[in-house]
C-alpha positions as CSV (number, residue, x, y, z in Angstrom):
1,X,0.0,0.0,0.0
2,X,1.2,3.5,-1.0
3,X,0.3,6.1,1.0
4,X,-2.6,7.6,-0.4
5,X,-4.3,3.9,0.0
6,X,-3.5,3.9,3.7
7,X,-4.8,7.8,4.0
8,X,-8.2,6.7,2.5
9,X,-8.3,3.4,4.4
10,X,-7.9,4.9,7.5
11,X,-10.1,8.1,6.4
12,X,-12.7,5.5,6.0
13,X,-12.6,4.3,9.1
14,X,-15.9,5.7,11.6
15,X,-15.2,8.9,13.4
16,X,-11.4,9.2,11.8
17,X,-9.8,12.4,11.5
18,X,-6.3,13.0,10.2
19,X,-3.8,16.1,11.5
20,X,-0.5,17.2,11.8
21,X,0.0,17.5,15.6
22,X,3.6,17.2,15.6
23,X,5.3,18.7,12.4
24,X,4.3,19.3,8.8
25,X,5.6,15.8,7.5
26,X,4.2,13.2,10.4
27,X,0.5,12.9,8.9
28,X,-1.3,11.4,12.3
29,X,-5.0,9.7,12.0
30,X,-6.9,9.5,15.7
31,X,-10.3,8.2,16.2
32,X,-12.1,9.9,19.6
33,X,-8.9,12.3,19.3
34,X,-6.6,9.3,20.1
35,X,-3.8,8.4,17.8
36,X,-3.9,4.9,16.0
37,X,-1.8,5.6,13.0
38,X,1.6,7.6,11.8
39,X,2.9,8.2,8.6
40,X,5.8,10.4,7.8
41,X,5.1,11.9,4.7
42,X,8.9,12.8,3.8
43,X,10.0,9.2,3.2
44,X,6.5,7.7,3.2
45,X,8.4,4.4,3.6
46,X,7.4,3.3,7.3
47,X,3.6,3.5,9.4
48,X,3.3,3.2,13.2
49,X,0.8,1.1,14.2
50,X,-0.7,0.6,17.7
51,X,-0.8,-3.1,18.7
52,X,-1.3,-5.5,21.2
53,X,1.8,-5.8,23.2
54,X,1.8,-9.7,23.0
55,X,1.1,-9.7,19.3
56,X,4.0,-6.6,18.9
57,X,6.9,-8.9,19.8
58,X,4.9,-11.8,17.6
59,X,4.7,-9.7,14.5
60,X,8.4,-8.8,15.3
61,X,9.6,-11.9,15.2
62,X,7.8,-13.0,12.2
63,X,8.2,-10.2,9.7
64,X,11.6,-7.8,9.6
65,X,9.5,-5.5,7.9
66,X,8.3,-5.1,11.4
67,X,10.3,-3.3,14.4
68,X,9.6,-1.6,17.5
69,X,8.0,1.9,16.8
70,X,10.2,4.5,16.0
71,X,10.1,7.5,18.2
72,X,7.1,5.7,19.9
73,X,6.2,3.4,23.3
74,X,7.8,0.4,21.8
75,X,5.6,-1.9,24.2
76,X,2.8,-0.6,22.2
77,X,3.6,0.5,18.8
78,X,5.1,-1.0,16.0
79,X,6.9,0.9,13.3
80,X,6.0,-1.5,9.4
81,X,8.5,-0.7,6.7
82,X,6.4,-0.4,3.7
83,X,7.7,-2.6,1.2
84,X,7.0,-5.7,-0.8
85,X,7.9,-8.3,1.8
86,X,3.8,-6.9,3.1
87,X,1.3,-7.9,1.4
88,X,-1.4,-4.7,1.6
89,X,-4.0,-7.4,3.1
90,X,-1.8,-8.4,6.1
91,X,-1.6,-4.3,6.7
92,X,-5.5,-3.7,6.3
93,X,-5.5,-5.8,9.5
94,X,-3.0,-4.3,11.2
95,X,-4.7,-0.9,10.7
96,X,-7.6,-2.1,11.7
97,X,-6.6,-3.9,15.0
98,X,-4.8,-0.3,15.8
99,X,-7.9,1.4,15.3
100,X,-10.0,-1.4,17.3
101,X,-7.3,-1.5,20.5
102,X,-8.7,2.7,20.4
103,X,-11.9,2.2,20.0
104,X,-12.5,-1.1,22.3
105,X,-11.1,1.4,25.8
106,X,-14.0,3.6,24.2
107,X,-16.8,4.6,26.9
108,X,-20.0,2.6,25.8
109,X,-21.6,5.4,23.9
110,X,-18.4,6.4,22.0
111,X,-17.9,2.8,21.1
112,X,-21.5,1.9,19.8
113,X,-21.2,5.0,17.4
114,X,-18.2,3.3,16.2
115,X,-19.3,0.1,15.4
């Protein structure tokens, strides 16, 4: 996935918005103003991904397009090098999971207008 297909995959997620908190080149999607996704728009080579901290070290150890998130909690975030070693399915549902692990700590009326 380039990064136009990850911007309107996440985009088309329920209650996504997409900013630049940080700087002009780290493009940051949040759902319920909580960050799930990163891309750095200078390179657009790598996305941080929040994930389960269990399945982190799995996806690690599997994939070495996979490392501990850069400039991020690396218990918690995963940084995916965007190449072909991926396939675009595999990082659908990584992006989703991220978005879910937000949305699932969602009070209940947040998290049923999500659904």
């Amino acid at each position: 996935m380039n990064i136009e297909e990850i911007r309107s995959f996440c985009l088309n997620k329920k209650g996504v918005t997409e900013g630049f908190p940080f700087d002009d080149t780290t493009l940051v999607f949040k759902v319920a103003g909580k960050i799930f996704a990163l891309v750095n728009l200078k390179d657009s080579k790598s996305i941080n991904l929040k994930c389960d901290p269990d399945k982190a070290l799995e996806l690690r150890e599997h994939h070495s397009s996979v490392i501990p998130g850069y400039h991020m909690n690396k218990i918690h975030w995963n940084t995916i090098i965007l190449d072909e070693t991926i396939p675009d399915q595999l990082l659908r549902e990584w992006i989703i999971d991220s978005y879910m692990l937000i949305v699932d700590k969602l009070p209940t009326k947040l998290k049923q207008d999500l659904h």
